[in-house]
Backbone as JSON Lines, residues from 0, in Angstrom:
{"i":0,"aa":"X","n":[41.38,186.28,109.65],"ca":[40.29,185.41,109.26],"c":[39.64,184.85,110.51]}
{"i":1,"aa":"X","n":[38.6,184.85,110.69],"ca":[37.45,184.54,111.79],"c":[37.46,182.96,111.68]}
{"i":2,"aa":"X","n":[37.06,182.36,112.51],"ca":[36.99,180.76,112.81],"c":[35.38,181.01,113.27]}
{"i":3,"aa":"X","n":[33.86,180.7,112.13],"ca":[33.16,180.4,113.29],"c":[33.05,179.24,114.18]}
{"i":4,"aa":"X","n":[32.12,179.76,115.09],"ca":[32.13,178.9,116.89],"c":[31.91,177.28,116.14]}
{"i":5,"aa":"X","n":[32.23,176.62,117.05],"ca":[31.63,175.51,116.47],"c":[30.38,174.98,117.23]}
{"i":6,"aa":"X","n":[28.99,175.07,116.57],"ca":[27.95,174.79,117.04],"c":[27.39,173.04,117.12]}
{"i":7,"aa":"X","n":[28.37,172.47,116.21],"ca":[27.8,170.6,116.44],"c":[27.22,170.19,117.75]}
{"i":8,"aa":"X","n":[28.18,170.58,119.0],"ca":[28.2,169.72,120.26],"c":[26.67,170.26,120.99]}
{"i":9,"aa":"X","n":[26.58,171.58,120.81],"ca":[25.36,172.1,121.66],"c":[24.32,171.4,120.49]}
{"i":10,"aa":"X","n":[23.99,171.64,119.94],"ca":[23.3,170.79,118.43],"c":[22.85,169.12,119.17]}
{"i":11,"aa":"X","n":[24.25,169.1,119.56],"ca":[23.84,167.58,119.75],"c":[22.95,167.3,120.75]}
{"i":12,"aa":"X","n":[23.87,167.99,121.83],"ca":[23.5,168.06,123.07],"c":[21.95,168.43,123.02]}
{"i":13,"aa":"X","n":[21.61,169.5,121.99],"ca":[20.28,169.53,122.38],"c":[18.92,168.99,121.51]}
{"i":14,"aa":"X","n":[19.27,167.82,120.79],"ca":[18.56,166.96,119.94],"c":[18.93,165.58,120.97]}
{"i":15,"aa":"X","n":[20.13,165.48,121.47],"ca":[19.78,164.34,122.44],"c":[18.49,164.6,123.64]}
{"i":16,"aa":"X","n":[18.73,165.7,124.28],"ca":[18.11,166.32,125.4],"c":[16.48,165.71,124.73]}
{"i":17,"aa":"X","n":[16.14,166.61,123.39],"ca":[15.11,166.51,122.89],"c":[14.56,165.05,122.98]}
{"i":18,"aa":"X","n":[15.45,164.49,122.8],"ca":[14.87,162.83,122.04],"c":[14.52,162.39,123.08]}
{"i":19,"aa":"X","n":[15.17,162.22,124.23],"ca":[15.67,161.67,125.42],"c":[14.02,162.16,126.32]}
{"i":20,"aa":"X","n":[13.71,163.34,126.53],"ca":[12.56,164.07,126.72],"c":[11.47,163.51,126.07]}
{"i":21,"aa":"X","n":[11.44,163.56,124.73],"ca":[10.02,163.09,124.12],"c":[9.82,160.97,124.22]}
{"i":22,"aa":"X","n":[10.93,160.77,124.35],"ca":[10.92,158.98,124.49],"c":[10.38,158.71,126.28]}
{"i":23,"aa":"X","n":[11.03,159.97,127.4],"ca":[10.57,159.6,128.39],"c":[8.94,160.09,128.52]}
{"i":24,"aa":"X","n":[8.52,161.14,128.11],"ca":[7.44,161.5,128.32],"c":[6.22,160.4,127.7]}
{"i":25,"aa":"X","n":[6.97,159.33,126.49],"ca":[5.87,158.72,125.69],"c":[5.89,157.0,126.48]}
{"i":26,"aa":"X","n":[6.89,156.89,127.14],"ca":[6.58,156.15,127.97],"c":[6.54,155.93,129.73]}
{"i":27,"aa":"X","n":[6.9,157.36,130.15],"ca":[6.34,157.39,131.56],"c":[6.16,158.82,131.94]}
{"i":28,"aa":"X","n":[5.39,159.05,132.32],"ca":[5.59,160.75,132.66],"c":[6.59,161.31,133.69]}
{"i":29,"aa":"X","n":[7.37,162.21,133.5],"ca":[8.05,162.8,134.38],"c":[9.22,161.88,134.61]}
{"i":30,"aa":"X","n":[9.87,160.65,133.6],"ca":[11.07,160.19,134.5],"c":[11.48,160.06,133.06]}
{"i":31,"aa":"X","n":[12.72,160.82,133.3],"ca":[13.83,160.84,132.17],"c":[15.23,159.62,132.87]}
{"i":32,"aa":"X","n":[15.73,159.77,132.14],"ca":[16.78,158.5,132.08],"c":[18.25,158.32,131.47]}
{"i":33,"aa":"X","n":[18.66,158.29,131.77],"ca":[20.22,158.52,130.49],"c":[20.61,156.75,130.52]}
{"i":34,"aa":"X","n":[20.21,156.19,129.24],"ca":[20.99,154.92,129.5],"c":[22.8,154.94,128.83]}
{"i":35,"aa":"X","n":[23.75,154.23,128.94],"ca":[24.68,153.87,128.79],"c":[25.24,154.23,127.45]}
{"i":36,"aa":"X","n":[24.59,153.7,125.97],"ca":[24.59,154.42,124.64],"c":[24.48,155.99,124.42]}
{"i":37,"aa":"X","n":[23.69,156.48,124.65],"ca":[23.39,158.04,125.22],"c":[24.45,158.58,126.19]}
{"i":38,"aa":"X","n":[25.18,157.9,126.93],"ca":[25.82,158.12,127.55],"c":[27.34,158.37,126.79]}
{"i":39,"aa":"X","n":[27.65,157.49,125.86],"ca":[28.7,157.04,125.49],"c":[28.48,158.32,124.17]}
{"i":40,"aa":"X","n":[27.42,158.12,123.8],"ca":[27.19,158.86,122.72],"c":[26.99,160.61,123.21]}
{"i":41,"aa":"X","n":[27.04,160.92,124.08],"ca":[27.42,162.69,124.23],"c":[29.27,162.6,124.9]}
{"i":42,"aa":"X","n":[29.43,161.4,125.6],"ca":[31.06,161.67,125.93],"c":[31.96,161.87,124.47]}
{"i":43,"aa":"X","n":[31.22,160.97,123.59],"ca":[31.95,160.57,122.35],"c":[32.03,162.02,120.95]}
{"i":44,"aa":"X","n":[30.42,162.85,121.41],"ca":[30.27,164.27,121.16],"c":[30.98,165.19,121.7]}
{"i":45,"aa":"X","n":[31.69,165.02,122.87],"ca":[32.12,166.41,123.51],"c":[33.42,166.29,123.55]}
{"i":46,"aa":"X","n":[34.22,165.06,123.13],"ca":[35.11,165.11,123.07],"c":[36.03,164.88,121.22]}
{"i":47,"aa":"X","n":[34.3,165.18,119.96],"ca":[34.82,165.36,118.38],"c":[34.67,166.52,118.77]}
{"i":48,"aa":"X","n":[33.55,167.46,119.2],"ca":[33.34,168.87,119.0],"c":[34.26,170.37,120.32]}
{"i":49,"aa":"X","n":[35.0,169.21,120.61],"ca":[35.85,169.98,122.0],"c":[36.69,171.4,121.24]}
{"i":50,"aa":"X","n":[36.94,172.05,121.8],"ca":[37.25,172.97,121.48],"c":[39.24,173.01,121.35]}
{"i":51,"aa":"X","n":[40.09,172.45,120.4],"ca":[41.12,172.34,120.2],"c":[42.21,173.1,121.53]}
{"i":52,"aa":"X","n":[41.75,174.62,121.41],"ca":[42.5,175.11,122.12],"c":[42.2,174.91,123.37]}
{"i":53,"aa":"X","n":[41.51,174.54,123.88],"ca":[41.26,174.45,125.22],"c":[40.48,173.32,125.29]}
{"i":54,"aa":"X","n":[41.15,172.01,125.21],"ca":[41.1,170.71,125.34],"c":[40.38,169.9,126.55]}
{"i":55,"aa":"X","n":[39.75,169.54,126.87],"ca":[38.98,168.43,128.09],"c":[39.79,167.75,128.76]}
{"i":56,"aa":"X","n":[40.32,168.16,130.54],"ca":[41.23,167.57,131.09],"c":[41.13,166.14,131.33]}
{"i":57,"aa":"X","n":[42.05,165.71,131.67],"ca":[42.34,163.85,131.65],"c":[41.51,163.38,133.18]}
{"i":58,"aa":"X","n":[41.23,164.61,133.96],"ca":[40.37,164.23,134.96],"c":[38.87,163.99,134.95]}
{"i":59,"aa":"X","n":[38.28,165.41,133.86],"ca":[37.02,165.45,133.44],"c":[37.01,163.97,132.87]}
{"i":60,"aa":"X","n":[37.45,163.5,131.68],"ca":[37.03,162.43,131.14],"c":[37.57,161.4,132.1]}
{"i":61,"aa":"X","n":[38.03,161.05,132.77],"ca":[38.29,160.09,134.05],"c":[36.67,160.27,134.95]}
{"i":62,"aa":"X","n":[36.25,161.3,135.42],"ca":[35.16,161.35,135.8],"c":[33.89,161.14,135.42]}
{"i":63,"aa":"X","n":[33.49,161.2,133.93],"ca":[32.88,160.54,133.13],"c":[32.68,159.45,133.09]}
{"i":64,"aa":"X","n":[34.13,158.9,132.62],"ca":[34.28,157.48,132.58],"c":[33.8,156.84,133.84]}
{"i":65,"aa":"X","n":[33.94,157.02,135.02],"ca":[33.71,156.48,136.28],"c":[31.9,156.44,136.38]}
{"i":66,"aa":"X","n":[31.64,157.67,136.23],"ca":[30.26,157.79,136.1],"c":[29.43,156.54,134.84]}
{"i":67,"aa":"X","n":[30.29,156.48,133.73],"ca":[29.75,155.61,133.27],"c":[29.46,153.94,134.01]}
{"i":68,"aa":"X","n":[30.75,153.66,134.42],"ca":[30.9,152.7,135.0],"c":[29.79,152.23,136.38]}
{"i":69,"aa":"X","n":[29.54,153.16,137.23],"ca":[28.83,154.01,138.01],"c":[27.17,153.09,137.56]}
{"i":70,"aa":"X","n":[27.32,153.96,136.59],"ca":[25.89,153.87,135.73],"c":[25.57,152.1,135.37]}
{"i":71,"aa":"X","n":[26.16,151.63,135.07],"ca":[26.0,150.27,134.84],"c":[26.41,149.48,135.62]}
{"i":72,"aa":"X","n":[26.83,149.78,136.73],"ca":[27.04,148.73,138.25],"c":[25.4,148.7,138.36]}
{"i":73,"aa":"X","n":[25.14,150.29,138.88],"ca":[23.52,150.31,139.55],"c":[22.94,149.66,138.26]}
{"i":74,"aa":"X","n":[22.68,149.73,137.32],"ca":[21.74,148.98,136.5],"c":[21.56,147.68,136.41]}
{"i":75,"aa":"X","n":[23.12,146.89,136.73],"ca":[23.3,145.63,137.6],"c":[22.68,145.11,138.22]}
{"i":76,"aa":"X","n":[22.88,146.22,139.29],"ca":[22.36,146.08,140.87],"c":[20.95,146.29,141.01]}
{"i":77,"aa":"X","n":[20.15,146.44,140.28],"ca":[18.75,146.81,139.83],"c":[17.88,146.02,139.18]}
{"i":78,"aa":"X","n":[18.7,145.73,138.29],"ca":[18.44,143.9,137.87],"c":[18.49,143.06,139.01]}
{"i":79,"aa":"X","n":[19.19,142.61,139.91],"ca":[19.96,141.54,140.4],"c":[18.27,141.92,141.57]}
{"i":80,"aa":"X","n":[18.02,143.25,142.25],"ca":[16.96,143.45,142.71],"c":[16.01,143.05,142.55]}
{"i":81,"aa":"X","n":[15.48,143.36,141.4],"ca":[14.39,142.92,140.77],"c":[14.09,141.67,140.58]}
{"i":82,"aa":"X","n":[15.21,140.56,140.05],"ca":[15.11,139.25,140.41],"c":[14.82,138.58,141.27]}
{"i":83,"aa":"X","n":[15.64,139.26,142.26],"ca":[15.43,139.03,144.07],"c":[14.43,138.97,143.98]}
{"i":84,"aa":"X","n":[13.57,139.97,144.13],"ca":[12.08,140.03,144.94],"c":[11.44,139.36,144.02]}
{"i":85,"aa":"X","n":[11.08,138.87,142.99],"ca":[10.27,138.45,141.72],"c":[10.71,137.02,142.63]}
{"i":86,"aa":"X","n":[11.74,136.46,143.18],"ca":[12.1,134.59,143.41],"c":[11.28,134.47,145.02]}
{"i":87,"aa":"X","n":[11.49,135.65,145.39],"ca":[11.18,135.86,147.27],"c":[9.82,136.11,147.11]}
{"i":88,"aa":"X","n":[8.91,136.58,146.13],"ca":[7.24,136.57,145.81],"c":[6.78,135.32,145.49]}
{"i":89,"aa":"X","n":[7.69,134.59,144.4],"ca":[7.75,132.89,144.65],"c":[7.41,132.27,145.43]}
{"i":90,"aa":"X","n":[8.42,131.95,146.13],"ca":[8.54,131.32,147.51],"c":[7.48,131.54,148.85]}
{"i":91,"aa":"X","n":[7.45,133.35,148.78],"ca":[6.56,133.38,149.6],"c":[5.02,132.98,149.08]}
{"i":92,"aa":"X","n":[5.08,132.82,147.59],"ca":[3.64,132.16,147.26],"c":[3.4,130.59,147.67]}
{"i":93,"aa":"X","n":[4.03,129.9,147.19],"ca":[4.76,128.92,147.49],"c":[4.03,127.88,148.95]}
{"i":94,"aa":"X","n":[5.01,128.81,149.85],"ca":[5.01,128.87,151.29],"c":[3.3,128.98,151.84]}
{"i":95,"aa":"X","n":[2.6,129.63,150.98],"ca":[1.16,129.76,151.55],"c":[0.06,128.35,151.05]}
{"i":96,"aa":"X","n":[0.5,127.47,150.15],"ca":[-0.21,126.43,149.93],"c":[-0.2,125.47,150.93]}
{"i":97,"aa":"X","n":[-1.81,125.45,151.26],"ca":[-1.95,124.74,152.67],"c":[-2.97,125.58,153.52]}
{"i":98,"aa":"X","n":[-2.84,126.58,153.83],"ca":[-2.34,127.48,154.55],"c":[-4.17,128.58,154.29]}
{"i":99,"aa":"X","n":[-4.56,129.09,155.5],"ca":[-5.74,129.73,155.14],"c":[-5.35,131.3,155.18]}
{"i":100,"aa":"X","n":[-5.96,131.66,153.87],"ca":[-5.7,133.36,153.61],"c":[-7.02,134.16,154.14]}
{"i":101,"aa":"X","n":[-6.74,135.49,153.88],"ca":[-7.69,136.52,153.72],"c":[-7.3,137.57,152.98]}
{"i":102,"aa":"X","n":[-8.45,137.6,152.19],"ca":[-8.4,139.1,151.08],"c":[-9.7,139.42,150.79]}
{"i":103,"aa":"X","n":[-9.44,141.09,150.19],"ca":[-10.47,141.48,149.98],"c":[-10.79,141.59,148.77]}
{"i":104,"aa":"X","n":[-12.01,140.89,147.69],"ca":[-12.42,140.33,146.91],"c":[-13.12,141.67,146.07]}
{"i":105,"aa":"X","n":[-13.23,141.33,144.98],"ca":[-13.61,142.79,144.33],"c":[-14.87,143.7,144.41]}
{"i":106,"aa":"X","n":[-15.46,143.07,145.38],"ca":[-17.01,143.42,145.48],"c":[-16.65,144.39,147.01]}
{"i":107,"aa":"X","n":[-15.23,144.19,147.59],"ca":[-14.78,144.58,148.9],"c":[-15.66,143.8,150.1]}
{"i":108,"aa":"X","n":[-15.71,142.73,149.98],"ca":[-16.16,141.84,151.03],"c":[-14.86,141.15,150.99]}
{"i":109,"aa":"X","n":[-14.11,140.78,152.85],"ca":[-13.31,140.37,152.89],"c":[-13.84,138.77,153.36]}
{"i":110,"aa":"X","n":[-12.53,137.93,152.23],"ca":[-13.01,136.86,152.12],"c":[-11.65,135.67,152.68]}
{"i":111,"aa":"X","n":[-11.9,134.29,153.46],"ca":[-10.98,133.72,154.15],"c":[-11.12,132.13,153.09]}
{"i":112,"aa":"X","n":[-9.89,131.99,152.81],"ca":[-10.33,130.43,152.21],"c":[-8.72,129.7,152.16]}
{"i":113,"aa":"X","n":[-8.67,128.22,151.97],"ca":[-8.0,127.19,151.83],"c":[-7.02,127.87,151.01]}
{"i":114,"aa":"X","n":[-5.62,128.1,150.28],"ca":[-4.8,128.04,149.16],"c":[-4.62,126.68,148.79]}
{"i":115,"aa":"X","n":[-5.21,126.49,147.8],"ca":[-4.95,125.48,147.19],"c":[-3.45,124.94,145.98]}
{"i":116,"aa":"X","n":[-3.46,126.46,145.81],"ca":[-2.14,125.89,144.71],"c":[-1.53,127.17,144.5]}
{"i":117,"aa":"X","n":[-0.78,127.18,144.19],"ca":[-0.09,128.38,142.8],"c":[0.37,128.39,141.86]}
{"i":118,"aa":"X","n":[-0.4,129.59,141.12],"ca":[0.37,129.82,139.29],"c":[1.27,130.62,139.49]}
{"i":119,"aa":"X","n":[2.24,130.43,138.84],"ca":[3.76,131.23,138.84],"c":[3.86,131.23,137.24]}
{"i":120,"aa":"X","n":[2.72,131.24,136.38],"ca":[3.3,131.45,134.85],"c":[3.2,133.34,134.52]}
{"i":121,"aa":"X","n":[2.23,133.58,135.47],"ca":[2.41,135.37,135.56],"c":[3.67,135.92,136.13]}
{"i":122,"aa":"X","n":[3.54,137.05,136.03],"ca":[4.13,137.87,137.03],"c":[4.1,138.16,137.72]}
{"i":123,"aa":"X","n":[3.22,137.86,138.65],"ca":[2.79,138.32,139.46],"c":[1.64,137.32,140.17]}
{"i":124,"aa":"X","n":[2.63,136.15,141.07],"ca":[2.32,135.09,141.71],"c":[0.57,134.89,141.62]}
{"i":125,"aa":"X","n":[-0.12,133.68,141.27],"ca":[-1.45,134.14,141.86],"c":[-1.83,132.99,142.61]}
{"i":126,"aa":"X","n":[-2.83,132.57,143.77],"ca":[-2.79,131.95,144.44],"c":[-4.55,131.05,143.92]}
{"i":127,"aa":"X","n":[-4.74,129.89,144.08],"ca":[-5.99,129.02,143.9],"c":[-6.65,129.35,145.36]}
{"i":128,"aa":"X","n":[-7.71,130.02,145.49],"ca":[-8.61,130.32,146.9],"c":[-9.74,129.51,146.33]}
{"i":129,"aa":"X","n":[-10.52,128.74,146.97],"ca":[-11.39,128.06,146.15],"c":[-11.71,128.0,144.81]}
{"i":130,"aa":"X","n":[-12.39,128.62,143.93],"ca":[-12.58,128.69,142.16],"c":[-11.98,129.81,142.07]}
{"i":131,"aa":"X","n":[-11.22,130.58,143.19],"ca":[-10.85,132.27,142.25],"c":[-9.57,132.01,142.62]}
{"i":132,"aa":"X","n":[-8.28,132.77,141.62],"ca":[-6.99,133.06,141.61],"c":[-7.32,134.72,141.85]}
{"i":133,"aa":"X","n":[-6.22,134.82,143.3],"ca":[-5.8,135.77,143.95],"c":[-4.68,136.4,143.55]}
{"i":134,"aa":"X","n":[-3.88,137.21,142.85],"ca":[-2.89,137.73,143.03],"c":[-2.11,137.75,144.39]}
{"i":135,"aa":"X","n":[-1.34,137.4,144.77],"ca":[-0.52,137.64,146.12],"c":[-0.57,139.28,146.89]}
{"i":136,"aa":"X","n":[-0.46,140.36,145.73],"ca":[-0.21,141.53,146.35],"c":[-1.81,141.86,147.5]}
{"i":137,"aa":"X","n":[-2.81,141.42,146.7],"ca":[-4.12,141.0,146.79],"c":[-4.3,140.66,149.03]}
{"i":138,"aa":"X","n":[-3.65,139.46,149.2],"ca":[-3.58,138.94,150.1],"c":[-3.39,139.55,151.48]}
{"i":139,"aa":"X","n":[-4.33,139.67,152.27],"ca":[-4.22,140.66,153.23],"c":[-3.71,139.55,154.76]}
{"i":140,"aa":"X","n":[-3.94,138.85,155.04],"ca":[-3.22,137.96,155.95],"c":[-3.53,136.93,155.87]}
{"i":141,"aa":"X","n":[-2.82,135.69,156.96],"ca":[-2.76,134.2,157.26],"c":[-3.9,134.31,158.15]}
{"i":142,"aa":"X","n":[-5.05,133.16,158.31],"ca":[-5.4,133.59,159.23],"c":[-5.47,132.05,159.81]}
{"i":143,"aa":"X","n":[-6.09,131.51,160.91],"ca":[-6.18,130.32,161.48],"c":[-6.91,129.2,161.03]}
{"i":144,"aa":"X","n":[-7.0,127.89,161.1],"ca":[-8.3,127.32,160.07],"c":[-9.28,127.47,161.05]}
{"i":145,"aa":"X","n":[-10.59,127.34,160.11],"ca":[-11.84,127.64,160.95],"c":[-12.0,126.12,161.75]}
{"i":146,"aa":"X","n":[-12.15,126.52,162.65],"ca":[-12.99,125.5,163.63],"c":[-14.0,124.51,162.77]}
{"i":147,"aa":"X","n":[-13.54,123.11,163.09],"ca":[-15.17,121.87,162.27],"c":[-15.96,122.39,163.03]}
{"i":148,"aa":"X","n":[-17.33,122.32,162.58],"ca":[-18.24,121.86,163.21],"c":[-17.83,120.71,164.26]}
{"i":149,"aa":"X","n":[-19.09,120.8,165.33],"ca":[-19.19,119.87,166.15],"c":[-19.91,118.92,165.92]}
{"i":150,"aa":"X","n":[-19.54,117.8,165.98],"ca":[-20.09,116.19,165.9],"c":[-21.8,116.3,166.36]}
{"i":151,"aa":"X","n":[-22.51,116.11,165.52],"ca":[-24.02,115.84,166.35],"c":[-23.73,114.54,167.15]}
{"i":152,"aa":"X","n":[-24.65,115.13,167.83],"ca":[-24.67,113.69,169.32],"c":[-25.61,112.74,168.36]}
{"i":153,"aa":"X","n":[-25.1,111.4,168.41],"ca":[-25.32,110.29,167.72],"c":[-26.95,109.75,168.69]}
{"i":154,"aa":"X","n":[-27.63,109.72,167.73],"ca":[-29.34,109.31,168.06],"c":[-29.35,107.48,168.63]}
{"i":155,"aa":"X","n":[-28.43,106.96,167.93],"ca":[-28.66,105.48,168.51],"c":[-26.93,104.81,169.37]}
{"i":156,"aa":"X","n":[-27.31,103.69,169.71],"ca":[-26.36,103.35,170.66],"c":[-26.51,102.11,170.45]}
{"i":157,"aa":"X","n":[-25.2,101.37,171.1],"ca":[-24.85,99.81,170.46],"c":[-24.78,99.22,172.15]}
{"i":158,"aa":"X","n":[-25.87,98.46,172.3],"ca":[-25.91,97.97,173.72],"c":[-24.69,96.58,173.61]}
{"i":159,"aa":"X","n":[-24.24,96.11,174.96],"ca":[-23.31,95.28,175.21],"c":[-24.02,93.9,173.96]}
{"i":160,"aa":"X","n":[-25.19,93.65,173.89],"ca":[-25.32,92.28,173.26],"c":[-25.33,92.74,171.74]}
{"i":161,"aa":"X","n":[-24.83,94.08,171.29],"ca":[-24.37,94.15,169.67],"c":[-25.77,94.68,169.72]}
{"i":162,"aa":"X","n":[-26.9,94.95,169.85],"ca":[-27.86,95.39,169.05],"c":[-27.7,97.09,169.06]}
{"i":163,"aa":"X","n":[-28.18,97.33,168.07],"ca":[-28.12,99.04,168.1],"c":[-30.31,99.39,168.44]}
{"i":164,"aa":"X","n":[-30.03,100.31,169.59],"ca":[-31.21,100.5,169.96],"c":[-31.22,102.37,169.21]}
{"i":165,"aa":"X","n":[-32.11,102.67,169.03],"ca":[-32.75,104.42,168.2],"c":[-32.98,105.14,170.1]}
{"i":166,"aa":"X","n":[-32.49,105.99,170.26],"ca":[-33.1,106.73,171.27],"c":[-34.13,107.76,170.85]}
């Protein structure tokens, strides 16, 4: 009596592949992804549809397992990144109130002004330049404050007996 093959695991394997493919393509092109569930969910396939007689060594699934583990450190560590720089875009927004910028404005005339404040309710820091909010990425350097004007030379004068004479 014949045993047929057992086809579940490739089945799976290739309706995950599928899914996995059409979910990355509908939200980014060209970057596929294996998260952690998917992950758990083909180890958890290959080891119902394994082949009895010739069983999955205790190293393979040790290596898996590690890889899983693997997999969700960096996703950790990716987070913990991402936070980083999102608190350090803060700060460095932050750090510029006071402080005279330059950027180039959407018309591409580069423009120098006061920072007056910052909104941090975006994502993406934006800075008060006179009436316009700048995005930070926006911000092309610090630059020096401009020079006052110079004092006009004063037309009248206050002689020793208090009177002010008009020149």
């Amino acid at each position: 009596m014949s045993v047929p093959a057992v086809s579940g695991a490739s089945d799976f394997y290739a309706n995950v592949g599928a899914t996995r493919n059409t979910d990355a393509a509908a939200t980014a092109a060209g970057e596929q992804t294996l998260d952690k569930d998917a992950f758990l969910q083909l180890l958890v396939a290959s080891l119902k549809y394994q082949d009895p007689s010739a069983p999955m060594n205790t190293s393979e699934l040790m290596a898996q397992t590690t890889q899983l583990s693997t997999m969700e450190q960096l996703v950790s560590l990716t987070t913990m990144a991402q936070q980083s720089f999102a608190l350090q875009q803060r700060s460095s927004a932050a750090a510029l109130v006071g402080q005279y910028v330059s950027y180039v404005d959407d018309k591409g005339k580069t423009v120098e002004g006061l920072v007056k404040s910052v909104d941090l309710t975006s994502a993406d820091p934006l800075l008060k330049i006179g009436d316009a909010y700048v995005s930070l990425h926006y911000i092309s350097g610090v630059v020096s404050k401009p020079a006052d004007p110079a004092p006009n030379p004063s037309t009248s004068q206050t002689t020793s007996s208090g009177n002010t004479v008009q020149a």
